[in-house]
N, C-alpha and C positions, 0 to 999 in steps of 0.2 A: 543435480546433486547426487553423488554417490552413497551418499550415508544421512539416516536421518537426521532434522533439526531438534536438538535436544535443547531442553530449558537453558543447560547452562551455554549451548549455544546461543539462545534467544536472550542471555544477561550478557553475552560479549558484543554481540553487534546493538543492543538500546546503548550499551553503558559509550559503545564505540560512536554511535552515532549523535549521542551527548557530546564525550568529549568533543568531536567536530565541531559540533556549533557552537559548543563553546568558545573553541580554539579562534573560528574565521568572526566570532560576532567580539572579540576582544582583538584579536592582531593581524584580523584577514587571511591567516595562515591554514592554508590547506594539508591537514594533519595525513600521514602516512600509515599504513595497516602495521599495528604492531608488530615486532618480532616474534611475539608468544601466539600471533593469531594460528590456532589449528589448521592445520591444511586442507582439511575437507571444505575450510571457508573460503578460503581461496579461489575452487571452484567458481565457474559464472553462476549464475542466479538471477530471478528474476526478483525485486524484492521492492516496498515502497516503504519511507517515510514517514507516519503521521503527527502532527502536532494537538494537542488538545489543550484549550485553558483546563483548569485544576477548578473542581466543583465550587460553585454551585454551578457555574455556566455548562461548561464540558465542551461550551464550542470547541471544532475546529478551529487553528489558526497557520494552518498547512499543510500539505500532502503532493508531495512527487515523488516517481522513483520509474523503475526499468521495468516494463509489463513484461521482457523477454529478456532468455541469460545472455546476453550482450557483453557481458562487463563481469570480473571478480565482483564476489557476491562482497567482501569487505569494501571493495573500492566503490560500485555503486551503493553499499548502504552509506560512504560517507560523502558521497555527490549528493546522494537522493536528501542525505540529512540538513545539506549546508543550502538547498536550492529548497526546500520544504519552509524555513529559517530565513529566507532571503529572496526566494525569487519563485514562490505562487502569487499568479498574478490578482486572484480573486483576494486576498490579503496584503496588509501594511508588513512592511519587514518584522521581526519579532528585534527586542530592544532586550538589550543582554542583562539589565535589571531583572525583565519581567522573565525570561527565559530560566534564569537562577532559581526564582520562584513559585509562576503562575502558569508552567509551559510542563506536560508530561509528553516522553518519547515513547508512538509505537510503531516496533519495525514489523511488518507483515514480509515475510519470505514465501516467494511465490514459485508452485510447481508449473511446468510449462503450459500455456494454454492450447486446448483441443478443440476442433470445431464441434458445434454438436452433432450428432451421428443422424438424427429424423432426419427425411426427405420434404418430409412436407413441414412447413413454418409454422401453422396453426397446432403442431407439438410439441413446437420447440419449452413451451414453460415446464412440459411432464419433465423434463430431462434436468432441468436445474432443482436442485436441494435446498433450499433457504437454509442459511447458516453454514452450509461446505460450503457451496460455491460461489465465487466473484464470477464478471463477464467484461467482454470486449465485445464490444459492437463497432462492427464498420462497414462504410462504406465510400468506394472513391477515395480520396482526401482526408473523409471525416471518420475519428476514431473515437471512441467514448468508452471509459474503464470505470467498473465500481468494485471496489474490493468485496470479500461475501459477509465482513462485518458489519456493513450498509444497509444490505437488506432489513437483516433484524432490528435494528438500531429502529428503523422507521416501518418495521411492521407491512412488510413487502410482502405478497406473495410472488412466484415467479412471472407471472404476468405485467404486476408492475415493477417488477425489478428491470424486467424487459424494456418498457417503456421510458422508467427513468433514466435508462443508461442508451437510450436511442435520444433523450434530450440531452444526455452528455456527449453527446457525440455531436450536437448541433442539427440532428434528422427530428423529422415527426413522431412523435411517441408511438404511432404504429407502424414502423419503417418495419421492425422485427416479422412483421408478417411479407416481406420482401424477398422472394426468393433471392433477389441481387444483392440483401443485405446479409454480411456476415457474421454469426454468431459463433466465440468462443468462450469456452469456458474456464476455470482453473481454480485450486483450492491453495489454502495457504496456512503457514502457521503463526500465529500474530501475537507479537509479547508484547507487555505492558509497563510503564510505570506505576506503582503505585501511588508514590508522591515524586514532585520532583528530585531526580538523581536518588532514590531511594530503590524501598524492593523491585523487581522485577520479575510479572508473573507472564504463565502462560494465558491469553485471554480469552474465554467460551464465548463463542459464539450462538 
């Protein structure tokens, strides 16, 4: 992205990625990037999805999107929004009652991931920030992403953010000590709903 992500950036891509799923969970209809969308949004980006029930739960009820700018950052927020809604596979579809209601949208817009710069693995946790930073871990085949508002969420420090995100990827929890395994990292800016289809804030991590 050439220009920062400003709030009322972060209310046109929730509100954008609402409408979506709203659109395909009533007519299957795959909505188009507004006319009025800003051009800066246009731009690729790397950006994910999330779905949460509405308190007291807060569960999750979805999460996919594009860890790399691959795609218009408008047009993957409203793939990442309709396959978040429809097609994570650890979740039932969301049911467009319950979506009206008991489902809040947030979009995390993500800056490109970097590998981390240590030589040796056993430092790799000094370099990750609980709360700026998400990761990628990979190796071969297996890739495992956690956003950086995961960590806090569950009281991580970088060590086991490490770990949990080397079980997201399907490796042993200490694969990250692997010089073959690779570690990236990446920060993001992540809006919220407050209620459904309501305000939309910036959200602290």
């Amino acid at each position: 992205m050439t220009k920062p992500i400003s709030i009322s950036d972060g209310r046109f891509l929730v509100n954008l990625a609402r409408t979506a799923i709203g659109e395909y969970l009533s007519s299957r209809k795959v909505v188009e990037p507004p006319a009025d969308t800003p051009k800066h949004l246009l731009e690729k980006s790397g950006v994910f999805v999330s779905l949460h029930s509405t308190k007291p739960t807060g569960q999750l009820r979805g999460c996919i999107g594009y860890p790399f700018p691959t795609e218009p950052l408008t047009v993957a927020t409203i793939r990442s929004a309709i396959e978040a809604a429809t097609g994570d596979p650890r979740f039932e579809s969301v049911e467009l009652s319950e979506f009206k209601k008991r489902v809040l949208v947030e979009v995390s817009v993500l800056t490109v991931p970097e590998e981390l710069a240590t030589k040796e693995p056993s430092e790799r946790p000094k370099e990750i920030q609980i709360g700026r930073d998400g990761l990628i871990v990979g190796r071969g085949a297996r890739r495992g992403l956690l956003l950086p508002q995961v960590a806090p969420e569950w009281h991580w420090d970088g060590e086991e953010f490490l770990c949990n995100c080397c079980l997201k990827a399907g490796l042993p929890p200490d694969a990250w000590l692997d010089k073959n395994t690779q570690v990236e990292k990446f920060q993001a800016a992540v809006f919220e709903e407050a209620e459904p289809g309501g305000e939309v804030r910036l959200k602290e991590l």
